[in-house]
N, C-alpha and C positions, 0 to 999 in steps of 0.2 A: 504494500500500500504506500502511494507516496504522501510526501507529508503534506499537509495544510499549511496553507499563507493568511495572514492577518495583512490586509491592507486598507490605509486611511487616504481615503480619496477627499478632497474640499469641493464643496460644488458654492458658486456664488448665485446661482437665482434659481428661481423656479424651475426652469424649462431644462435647465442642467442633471437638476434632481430630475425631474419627469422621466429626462432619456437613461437617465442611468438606473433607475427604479425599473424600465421595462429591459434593460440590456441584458439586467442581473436576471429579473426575471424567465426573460426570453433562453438563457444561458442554465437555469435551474437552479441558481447559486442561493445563499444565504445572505440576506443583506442587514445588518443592524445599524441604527441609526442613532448615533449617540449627540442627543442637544446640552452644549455645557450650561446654559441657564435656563429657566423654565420663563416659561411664554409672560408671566406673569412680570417678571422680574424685567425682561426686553421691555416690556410695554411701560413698565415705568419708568426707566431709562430713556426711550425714549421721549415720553411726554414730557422729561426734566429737563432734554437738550431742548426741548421744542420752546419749553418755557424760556431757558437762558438767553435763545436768543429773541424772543420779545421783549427780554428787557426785565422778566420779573425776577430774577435771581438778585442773590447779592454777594460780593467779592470780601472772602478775607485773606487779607495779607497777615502772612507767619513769617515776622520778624526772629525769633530766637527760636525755633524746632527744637535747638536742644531740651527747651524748659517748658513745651508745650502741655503734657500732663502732668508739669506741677504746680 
């Protein structure tokens, strides 16, 4: 029997996943799909960039990081 490969492919858009969801499948392979953050945590991420740049955020400057948690 020969051995098995772990391989990590990146896909950047939709249409990328699409073709490679039917490749692997077309091919009979196993495909698992590992997301580093949940759908949850993106979405609000995103909505904080969305805010910063309207203007609602606010900026702090750290002067001394050394003495920040004391």
């Amino acid at each position: 029997m020969e051995a098995h490969n772990t391989w990590t492919i990146q896909t950047f858009n939709t249409e990328q996943e699409n073709a490679l969801k039917a490749f692997v499948k077309a091919l009979k392979m196993k495909l698992t799909v590992d997301k580093p953050y949940s759908a949850e945590f993106v979405k609000k991420m995103e909505q904080s960039k969305k805010e910063i740049k309207e203007g609602k955020g606010i900026k702090l400057e750290i002067k001394d990081i050394d003495n920040l948690w004391k």
